[in-house]
C-alpha angles and dihedrals in degrees: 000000000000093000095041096100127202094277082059086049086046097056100037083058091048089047088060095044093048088047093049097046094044094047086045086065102044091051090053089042087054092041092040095060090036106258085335085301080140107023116115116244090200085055089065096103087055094050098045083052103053083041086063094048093047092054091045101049084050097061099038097045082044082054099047095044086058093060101107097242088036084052100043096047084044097058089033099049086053089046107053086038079064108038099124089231102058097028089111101048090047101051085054091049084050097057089041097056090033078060105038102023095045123015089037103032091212092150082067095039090059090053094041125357092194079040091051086045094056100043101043077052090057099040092058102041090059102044083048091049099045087042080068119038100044100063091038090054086044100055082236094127124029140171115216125174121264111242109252096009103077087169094074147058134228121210120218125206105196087324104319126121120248141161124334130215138191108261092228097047125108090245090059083043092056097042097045089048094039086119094055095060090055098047081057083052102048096035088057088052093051090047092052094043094046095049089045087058095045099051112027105082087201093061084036099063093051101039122121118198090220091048107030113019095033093062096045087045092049089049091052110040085048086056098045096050094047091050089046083063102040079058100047102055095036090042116015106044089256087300113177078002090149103039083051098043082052090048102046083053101051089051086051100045094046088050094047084053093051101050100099106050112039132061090298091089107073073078092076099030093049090074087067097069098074086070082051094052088048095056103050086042098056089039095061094050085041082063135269127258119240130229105260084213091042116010097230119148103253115160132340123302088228081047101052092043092051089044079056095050094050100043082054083047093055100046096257114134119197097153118127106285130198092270089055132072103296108244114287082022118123137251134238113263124208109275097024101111127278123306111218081210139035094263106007114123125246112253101247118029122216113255108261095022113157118254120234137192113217116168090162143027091229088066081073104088105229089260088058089048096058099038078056101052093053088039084056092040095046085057087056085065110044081049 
């Protein structure tokens, strides 16, 4: 174990979580259909799949909570969401971001409106279409017929009987083609963001087929093929019924598959960036930290601390060095003379110069580091 390293440990931690969610799912799939009464047996090749994601996302989001910043903002989103004193006020910016960030998408309206369109399209398409499919597939949800009323359905909640409804009601319209409103959703989205990256040189540039063409072909081609059967056996007399059922599970299950490691998974990590929000939030009310050069408000004083902590985690040392002002020692201010270093101090000092404590280049805010950096480069030249 002494050669195993902290990316083995990592992993190993990863791998449990990843079991443990994945046999968390297969246990509610057996109880929910009561011990598979009402699962599917046709459905397996769904449920092995989203197994397989399950198990995936685990491992990869375990593995990306354990990167040091990814881990710090983590700990720290969950504590200042907690702290007693801004719970309130939290709770209410939740529901507000829940709201605006993610039913609405208006973080992506304010950047595109036609972009915002085809994402919030997508986005619900999809949550109306996995809302769905996975308790159907289940077994978690099923219709069976009420005795002596062959006219009407019954709905099932893990086994539970619920409310009924007439077969041919529009409530029984808009629930049995509940997929099929989704697949117009999600097609629409597919159609904006294609013709975005077809036309706008800027998207164009930077596009990658694995990352930005294979997820708007796997939407699609899952919509296509699920409308495709909605038509065969309403239409067509269930004509080609069986090719097009094969097909629309092999898009599906690819794209099941592939969840975890395209594009797809900023779902899962978006989520995250409330705590974010939070954090940055509560820090600022917490205070700001000041330029040790300026003494302009520039990040949070709890940021700028944690910045520090994970730069020491990850090896990277900006602390004060031996070429650089000794602790308690002053900066260079603007005008002084020319540093032959970022924060080296001019030799000698002008008289009345203010004095200065910098343990660590991050107490420069990013203005001072700049102005630094030309004052150090300018010294280069006049050597």
């Amino acid at each position: 174990m002494s050669g195993f390293g902290r990316v083995g440990i990592d992993r190993m931690k990863a791998l449990g979580w990843g079991v443990l969610f994945t046999a968390v799912l297969a246990a509610l799939i057996i109880a929910g259909s009561r011990t598979l009464e009402h699962f599917d047996a046709a459905l397996v090749g769904y449920t092995f799949a989203v197994l397989f994601a399950t198990f995936a996302i685990t491992y990869r989001y375990a593995m990306w909570l354990q990167r040091p910043p990814t881990k710090k903002y983590w700990k720290r989103g969950w504590q200042v969401f907690f702290t007693p004193r801004y719970l309130a006020r939290n709770v209410r910016h939740w529901v507000a971001r829940v709201t605006s960030d993610f039913a609405l998408n208006r973080f992506i309206f304010k950047r595109d409106p036609a972009r915002g369109l085809a994402h919030w399209l997508i986005m619900w398409g999809c949550v109306i279409a996995f809302a769905i499919t996975f308790p159907l597939v289940f077994g978690w949800i099923h219709f069976e017929t009420i005795p002596g009323d062959l006219e009407s359905y019954r709905t099932y909640v893990f086994g539970f009987a619920t409310s009924s409804f007439k077969i041919h009601s529009l409530v029984a319209f808009l629930i049995f083609h509940g997929l099929v409103w989704s697949a117009f959703l999600v097609l629409g989205g597919v159609m904006l963001a294609m013709r975005r990256r077809m036309r706008e040189h800027g998207a164009a540039s930077v596009q990658r087929f694995a990352e930005d063409f294979l997820p708007l072909i796997l939407l699609f081609a899952i919509s296509i093929t699920g409308l495709m059967l909605t038509a065969s056996y309403t239409w067509m007399k269930g004509y080609g019924y069986d090719f097009l059922a094969i097909l629309h599970a092999i898009t599906v299950i690819f794209t099941l598959l592939w969840l975890p490691f395209g594009k797809f998974f900023h779902i899962f990590q978006r989520p995250a960036q409330l705590g974010v929000a939070f954090y940055k939030d509560v820090g600022a009310l917490e205070g700001m930290a000041k330029c040790a050069r300026c003494s302009n408000e520039y990040a949070p004083q709890i940021q700028i601390n944690d910045l520090i902590d994970v730069e020491r985690s990850l090896g990277y040392q900006y602390e004060v060095s031996p070429l650089s002002p000794p602790r308690g020692e002053r900066v260079p201010q603007a005008g002084e003379g020319s540093p032959s270093s970022g924060l080296r101090p001019p030799s000698p000092p002008r008289a009345g110069a203010k004095e200065l404590v910098v343990d660590h280049y991050q107490r420069i805010c990013p203005a001072c580091r700049r102005t630094l950096l030309a004052l150090s480069q300018g010294a280069l030249w006049m050597k």
